[in-house]
N, C-alpha and C positions, 0 to 999 in steps of 0.2 A: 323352885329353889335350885331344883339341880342344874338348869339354864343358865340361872344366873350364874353360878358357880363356876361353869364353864367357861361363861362369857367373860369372868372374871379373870381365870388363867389364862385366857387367849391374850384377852387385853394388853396381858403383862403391866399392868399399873401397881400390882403390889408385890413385897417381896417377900413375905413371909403368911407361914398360914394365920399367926395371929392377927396380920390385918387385913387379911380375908376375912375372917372371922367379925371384925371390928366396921369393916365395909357391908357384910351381909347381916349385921347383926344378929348375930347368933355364936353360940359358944364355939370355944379353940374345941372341945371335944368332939362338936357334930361336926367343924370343918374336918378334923382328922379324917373322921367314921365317913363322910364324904366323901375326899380325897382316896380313902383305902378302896373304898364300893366303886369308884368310878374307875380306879386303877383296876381292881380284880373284872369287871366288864367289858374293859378296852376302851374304853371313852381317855382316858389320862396314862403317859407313862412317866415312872418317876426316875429322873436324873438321877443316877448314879445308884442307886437302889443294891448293885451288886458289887459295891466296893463296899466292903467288910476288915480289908488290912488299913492299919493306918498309914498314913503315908509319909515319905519323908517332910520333914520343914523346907521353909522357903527362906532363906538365909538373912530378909529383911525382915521376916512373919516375928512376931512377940511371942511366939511358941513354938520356938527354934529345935526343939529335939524330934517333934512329931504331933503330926494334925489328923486329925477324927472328923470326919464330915459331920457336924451337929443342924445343920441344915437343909432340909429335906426341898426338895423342888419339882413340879411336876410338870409335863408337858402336853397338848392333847394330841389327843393321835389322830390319824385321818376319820375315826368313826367319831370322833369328839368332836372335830372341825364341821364334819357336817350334822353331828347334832346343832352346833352353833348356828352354820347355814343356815339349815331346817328353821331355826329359830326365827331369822332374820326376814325370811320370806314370811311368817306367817304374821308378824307386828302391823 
């Protein structure tokens, strides 16, 4: 499952974890709990994780006073790419 999971983010075919979730069939909670475990191992790192201030608007944005990252994204890192590899060779 966690293959998959990864094969997934590499992929880049989805853009949110609920349709990770919806592709692997399995709950938004276990994708989260996933996502967090593969982040705290090195396998995943997640986009922007250490922006905390909100940021200014973007002057054409429909929420022109100020924007909150509400969308999480994660990337795999080199030890996540070659778990993928790993993967690949063995199918």
């Amino acid at each position: 499952m966690l293959h998959r999971f990864l094969d997934t983010i590499q992929a880049g075919d989805v853009q949110s974890l609920q349709e990770i979730a919806r592709k692997l069939d399995i709950s938004l909670a276990m994708v989260l709990q996933m996502a967090q475990d593969l982040t705290r191992t090195g396998y995943l790192q997640e986009i922007g994780s250490d922006c905390e201030q909100p940021q200014a608007g973007c002057p054409d944005c429909s929420v022109n006073t100020s924007c909150q990252i509400i969308v999480r994204h994660w990337f795999l890192t080199e030890k996540g790419r070659a778990a993928v590899a790993g993967m690949a060779i063995t199918k």
